[in-house]
N, C-alpha and C positions, 0 to 999 in steps of 0.2 A: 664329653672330652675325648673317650678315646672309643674307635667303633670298630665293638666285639661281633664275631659273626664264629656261628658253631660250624662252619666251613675251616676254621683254624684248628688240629689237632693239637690238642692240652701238652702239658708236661707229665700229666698222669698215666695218660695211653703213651706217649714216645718212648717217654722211659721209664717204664714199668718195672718196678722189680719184686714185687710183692712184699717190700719191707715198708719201704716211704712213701714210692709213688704208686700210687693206688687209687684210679677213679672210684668215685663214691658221689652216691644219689643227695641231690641237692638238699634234703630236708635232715637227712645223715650228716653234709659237713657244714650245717649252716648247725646245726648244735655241737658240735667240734667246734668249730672257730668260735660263738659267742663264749661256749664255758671257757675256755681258749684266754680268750682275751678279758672277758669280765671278774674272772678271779674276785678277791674280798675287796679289790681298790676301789670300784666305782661304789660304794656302800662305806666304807673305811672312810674314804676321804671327806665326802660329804657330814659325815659324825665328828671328825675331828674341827671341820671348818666352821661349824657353828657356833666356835668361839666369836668369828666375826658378826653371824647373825646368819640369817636364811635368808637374804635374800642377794648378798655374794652370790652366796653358794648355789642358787639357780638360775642367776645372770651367764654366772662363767658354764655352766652343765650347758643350758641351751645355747649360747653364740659360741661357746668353744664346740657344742658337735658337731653345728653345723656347718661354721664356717671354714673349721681346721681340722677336726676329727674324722669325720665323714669324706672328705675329699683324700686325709691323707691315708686313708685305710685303704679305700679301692685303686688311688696310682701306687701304691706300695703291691697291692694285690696284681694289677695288670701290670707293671712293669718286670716283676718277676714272672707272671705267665709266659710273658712275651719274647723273656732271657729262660725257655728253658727252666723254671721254675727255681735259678738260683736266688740267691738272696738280695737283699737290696741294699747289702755292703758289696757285691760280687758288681752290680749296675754301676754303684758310684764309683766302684774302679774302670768299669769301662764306658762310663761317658765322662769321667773327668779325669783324674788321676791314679796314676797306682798309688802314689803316696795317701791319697784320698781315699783308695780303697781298702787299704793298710789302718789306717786311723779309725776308719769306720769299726773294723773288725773290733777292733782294742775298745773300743767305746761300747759296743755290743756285748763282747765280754763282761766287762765292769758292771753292766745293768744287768745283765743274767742273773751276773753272782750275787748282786743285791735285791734283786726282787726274791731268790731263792729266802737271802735274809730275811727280810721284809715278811713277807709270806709264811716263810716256816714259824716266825716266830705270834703270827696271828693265828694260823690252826692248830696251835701247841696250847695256847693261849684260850682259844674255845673249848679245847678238846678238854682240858683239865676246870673251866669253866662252868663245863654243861657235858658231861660220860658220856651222855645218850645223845648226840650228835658224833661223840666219836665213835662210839658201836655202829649206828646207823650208816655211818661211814663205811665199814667193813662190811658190811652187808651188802651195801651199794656195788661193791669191787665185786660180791660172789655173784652177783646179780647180773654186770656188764660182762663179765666172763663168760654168763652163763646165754646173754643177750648174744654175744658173738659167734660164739660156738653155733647157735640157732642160725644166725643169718647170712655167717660167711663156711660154717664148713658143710651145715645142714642143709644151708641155701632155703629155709622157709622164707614164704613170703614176707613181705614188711608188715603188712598190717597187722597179720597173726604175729611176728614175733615184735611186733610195736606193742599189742595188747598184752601179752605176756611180760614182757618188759614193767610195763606200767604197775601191773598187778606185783613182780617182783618190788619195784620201785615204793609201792605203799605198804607191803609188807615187812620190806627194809624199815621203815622208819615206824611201824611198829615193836619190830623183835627190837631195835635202841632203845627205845622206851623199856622193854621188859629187861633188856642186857645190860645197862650201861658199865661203861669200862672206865674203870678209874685207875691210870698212870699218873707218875713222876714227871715233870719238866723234862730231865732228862732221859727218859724214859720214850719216851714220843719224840725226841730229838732223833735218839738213834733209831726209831723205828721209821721216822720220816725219810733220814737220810738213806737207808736200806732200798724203802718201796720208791726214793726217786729214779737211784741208779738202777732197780728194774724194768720200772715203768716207761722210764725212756729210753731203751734198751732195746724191749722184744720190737716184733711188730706191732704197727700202728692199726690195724684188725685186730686182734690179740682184745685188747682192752682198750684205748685211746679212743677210737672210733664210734666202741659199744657204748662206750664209759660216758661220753660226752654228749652221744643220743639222747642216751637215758635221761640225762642231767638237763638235758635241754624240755623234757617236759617237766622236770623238778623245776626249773625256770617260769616255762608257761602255766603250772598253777600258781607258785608266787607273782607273777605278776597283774595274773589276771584277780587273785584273789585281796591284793595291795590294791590295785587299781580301784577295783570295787569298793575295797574300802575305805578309798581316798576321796572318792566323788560321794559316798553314802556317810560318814561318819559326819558331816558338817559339824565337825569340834573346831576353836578357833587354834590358832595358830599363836601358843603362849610363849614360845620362845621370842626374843627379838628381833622384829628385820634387821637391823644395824646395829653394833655397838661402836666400835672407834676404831682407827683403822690399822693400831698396832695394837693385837690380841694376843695374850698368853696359851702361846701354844707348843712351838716345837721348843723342847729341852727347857721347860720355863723360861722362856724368853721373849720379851716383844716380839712379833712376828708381824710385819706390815703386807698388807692387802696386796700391793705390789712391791715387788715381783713373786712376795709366798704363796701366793692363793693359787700357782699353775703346779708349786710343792705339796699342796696341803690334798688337793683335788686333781688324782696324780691320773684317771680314767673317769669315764664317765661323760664327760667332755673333750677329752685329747689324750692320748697315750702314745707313745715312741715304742713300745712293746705291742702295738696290733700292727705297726707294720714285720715287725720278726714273725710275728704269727702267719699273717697273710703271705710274706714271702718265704719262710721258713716250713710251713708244714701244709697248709690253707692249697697254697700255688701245685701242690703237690699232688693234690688232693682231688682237684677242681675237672671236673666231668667237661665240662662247655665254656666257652667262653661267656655266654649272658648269664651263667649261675655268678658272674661274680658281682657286679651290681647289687642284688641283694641280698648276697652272702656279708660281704666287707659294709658297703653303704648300709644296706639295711642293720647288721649285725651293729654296728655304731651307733645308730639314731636308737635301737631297743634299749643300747647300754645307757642310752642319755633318759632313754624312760625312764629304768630300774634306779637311776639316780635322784631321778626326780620325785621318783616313790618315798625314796629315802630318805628324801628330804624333808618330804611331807610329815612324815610320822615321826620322826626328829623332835622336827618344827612343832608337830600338834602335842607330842605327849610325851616329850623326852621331861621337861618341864618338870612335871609330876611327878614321874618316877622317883629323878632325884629328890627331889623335893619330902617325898616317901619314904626314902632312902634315908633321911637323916641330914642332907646338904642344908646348909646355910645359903644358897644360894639363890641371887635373889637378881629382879632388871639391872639393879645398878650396878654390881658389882659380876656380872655376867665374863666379862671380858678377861675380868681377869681371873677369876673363880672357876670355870668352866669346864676346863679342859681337867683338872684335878679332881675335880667332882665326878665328870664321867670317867675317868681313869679309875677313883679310886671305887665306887659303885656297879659302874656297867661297862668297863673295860672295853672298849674297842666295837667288834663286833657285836657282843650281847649285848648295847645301848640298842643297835637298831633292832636285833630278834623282838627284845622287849618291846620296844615301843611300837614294832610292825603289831607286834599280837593284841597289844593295848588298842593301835587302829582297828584291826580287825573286830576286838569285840565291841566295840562300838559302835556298831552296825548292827543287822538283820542275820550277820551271822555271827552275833554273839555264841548260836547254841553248837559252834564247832569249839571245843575242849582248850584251856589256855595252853597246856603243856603242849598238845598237838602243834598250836601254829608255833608256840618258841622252837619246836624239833625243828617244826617245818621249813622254818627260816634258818637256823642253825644251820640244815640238813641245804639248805641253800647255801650262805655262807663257804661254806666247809665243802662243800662239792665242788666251785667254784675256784676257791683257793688251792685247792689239792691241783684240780686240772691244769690249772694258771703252773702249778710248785712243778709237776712233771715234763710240761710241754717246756716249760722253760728249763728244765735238764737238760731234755731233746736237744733246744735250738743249739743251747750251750755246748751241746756233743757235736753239733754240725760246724759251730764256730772256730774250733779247735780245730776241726780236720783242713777248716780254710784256712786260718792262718799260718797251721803246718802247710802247706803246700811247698812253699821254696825249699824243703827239707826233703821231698818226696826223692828230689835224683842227688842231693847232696849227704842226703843220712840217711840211708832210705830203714833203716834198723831202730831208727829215734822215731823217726816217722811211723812208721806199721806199728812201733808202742803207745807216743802219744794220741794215735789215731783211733787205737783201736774203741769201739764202741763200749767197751766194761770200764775203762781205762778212762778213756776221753766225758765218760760220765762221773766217773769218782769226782772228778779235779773237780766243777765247777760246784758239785751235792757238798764236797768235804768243806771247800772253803766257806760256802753261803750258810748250810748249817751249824759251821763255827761261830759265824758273827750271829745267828738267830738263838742261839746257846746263851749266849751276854746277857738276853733278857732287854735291850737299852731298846726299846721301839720308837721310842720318842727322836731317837735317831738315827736309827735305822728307815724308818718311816721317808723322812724328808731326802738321806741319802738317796733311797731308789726312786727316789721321787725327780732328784735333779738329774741324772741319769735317763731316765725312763724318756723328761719330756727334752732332755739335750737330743736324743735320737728321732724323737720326734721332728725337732726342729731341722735336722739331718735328713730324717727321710723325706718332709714336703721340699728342701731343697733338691734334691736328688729328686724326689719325682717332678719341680720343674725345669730341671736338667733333661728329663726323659720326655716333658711334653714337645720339649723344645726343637730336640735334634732325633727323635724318632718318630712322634707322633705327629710333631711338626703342625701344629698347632697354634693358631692366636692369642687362645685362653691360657696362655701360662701363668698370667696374671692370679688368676686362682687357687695356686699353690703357692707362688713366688711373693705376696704380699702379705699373707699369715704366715709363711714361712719368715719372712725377715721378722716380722713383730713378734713374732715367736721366739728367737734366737735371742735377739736383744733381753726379751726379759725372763730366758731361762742362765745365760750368763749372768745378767745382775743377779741370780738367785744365786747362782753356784757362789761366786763371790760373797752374799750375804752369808749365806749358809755357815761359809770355811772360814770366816770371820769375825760374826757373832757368835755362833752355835757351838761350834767345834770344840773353840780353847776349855770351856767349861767342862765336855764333857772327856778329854784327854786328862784334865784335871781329876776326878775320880774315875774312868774308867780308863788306862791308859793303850789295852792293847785296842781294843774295840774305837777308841778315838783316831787312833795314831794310822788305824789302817783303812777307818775309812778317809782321813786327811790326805792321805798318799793318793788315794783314789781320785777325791775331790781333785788333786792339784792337778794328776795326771791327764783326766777329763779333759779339762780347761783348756791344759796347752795344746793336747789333742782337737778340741776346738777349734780353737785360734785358727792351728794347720787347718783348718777343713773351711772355715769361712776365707781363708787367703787361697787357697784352691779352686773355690767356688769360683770366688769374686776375679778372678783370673782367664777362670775358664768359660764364662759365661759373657766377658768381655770379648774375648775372642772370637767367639760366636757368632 
């Protein structure tokens, strides 16, 4: 679709500044961008959706990666190289409209603040769970500190400070095991909101860089070792293919296949948050123009792997556990039993740790320790989400300074405040930590979930805006037909969502209802503006 040639100088060498743009070697920001973008969603969701059965859930993972995922990650990625490395609400303002690019911003906002939600209240939620995945955590941070310090002030080698790294990295999830750290709910609230407004703060060498290296071969042994024993455990698959097509899931409520299932399976298959990543920090970052191909494309199709892992071990041995567990739960009343059963036993994330470990031992490498693979997925989990909870600080710090802009020569005193990076980080940490505070994930969840893929369906429009009149290209069709199909059924979601879901839980929680409804409406018509913009400008074309 679009042809890269390292004859083009990046956004990282033009404009350097040693905070954000900052070239960095392809195997350094391809573990950036994935821990980046794959956070707890592409594992979360898949766990919640097997209300419907497993075999949704791996329908929608493989044709949504490939036909909407993957394409919308690298035009999200190349059209911001292309602009100078801004963002891909910065594009949609200038190949469509300003008003278009104004709306974009306000939309991006709104899902920052909610994925912070979302997020904060799933590693709160592990942390207090399983101690020794949050110790292990902390260990992790002294360890990419300690990674960076080696390879950007020391300037050692990569391999040597790849191998030391690693050695850190298994030692970390040792000393959790011997540490574990047991907080308060609120306790880890304020301590989360604290490490975000740092974390996305300093520079991106500092820790972000090291942090997500590192995490990226915490990656490649979970997968390689899921993998393994996905193809070696030959256990059947005791959960359901099917149950029926409206499943109790979000907020106890019927929850139909369509339009839920693109709320329920918010990554893994499709995300509107890997284009902020690719054009937010990614573009920034990016050494060459061919590192991007299998940074964004590739970085998508692994995330659709680790989904598919997830499924698996779900699907073979989630079953049991519950079942272990105490649940009543049985084929026929799956659909509607399910999602409370794993709520109230394996909560979220620790349904899949557990049942990864349970795959694992049921293999040839039973003789690796149960506690070890629960950390070790934990330690996956949890490293994932953190990175996902700060980058998304970041972008939310970047988003502010954009849509201050019209204030820059009109108030230039409001401006240099809201702008400023301690400041422009508080706003989006305070708000999203407030709503992950609530404890409601059941809608929190879906919230950022219709958010996440309304941008989605935003950016593959916007990226066939860009094949069209820059790259000028035939194949627009590519973007511009999962984009339409996309759109259509993340608006029936929003609507479902604000009109089934919501009144219930305004009903007993009212601030936590009442704001994300505000949000929900606001979206909407912000939408509307952005498909009568499109469909305008694309006309005239």
């Amino acid at each position: 679709m679009v042809n890269c040639s390292d004859q083009n100088e990046t956004p990282a060498h033009t404009h350097y500044d040693g905070v954000d743009y900052i070239p960095a070697k392809r195997s350094v920001l391809f573990g950036h961008h994935f821990a980046s973008i794959a956070g707890a969603a592409p594992i979360i969701g898949p766990v919640l959706a097997m209300a419907w059965g497993w075999l949704p859930a791996i329908l929608w993972v493989w044709l949504g990666n490939i036909f909407m995922g993957a394409v919308h990650d690298y035009l999200a990625l190349m059209s911001s190289v292309r602009n100078q490395g801004k963002s891909i609400q910065f594009v949609a303002s200038d190949l469509i409209t300003e008003r278009t690019g104004t709306t974009f911003y306000w939309l991006v906002f709104f899902l920052l603040i909610l994925v912070i939600a979302a997020f904060g209240a799933v590693i709160t939620g592990m942390f207090i769970h399983d101690p020794s995945v949050a110790s292990s955590y902390i260990f992790i941070i002294i360890s990419a500190l300690l990674l960076g310090f080696m390879m950007y002030r020391l300037k050692w080698n990569l391999v040597i400070s790849t191998v030391i790294g690693i050695i850190l990295l298994v030692l970390s999830m040792f000393l959790g095991i011997k540490l574990p750290i047991s907080l308060s709910w609120n306790s880890w609230i304020a301590i989360l909101f604290f490490y975000i407004i740092i974390a996305s703060s300093i520079p991106v060498n500092i820790l972000l860089q090291p942090r997500d290296y590192l995490n990226s071969w915490l990656l490649y042994a979970g997968l390689l070792i899921g993998g393994v024993a996905a193809l070696f455990s030959l256990h059947e698959l005791t959960m359901p293919a099917f149950t029926r097509f409206s499943a109790i899931i979000s907020h106890g409520k019927p929850t139909p296949l369509w339009p839920a299932i693109v709320l329920i399976i918010a990554c893994g298959s499709l995300s509107g948050f890997h284009s902020l990543v690719g054009s937010g920090t990614t573009s920034k970052q990016l050494k060459k123009e061919t590192d991007a191909l299998p940074i964004s494309y590739g970085g998508m199709l692994t995330e659709g792997l680790l989904s598919t892992i997830v499924i698996i071990a779900i699907a073979g041995f989630g079953f049991g556990l519950l079942k272990d567990a105490g649940s009543n739960l049985n084929i026929t009343n799956w659909a509607t039993k399910y999602t409370d059963a794993m709520m109230a036993n394996y909560p979220k994330a620790t349904m899949f740790t557990h049942s990864y470990a349970e795959m694992v031992r049921s293999t040839f490498l039973k003789f690796i320790p149960h506690k070890i693979i629960t950390v070790l997925a934990g330690m996956w989990v949890a490293s994932f989400a953190l990175t996902t909870l700060d980058t998304t600080n970041r972008l939310a710090r970047y988003t502010i300074s954009e849509i201050m802009a019209p204030l820059k020569n009109k108030a230039k005193g409001i401006y240099n405040f809201l702008t400023n990076k301690w400041v422009a980080s508080t706003i989006p940490a305070a708000i999203g930590m407030w709503l992950a505070w609530s404890k409601n994930f059941t809608i929190l969840w879906p919230s950022f979930s219709t958010a996440n893929q309304l941008i989605a369906s935003v950016a593959l429009l916007t990226g066939a805006i860009w094949l069209k009149k820059e790259v000028k290209t035939d194949k627009i069709k590519i973007a511009l037909i999962p984009a339409l199909i996309l759109w259509v059924t993340v608006t029936a979601a929003i609507i479902w969502f604000s009109v089934v879901v919501l009144p219930s839980t305004i009903a007993k929680n009212p601030a936590t209802g009442i704001t994300v409804l505000i949000i929900e409406i606001v979206m909407f018509i912000l939408n509307i503006l952005f498909i009568i913009d499109f469909a305008k400008n694309y006309q005239n074309e």
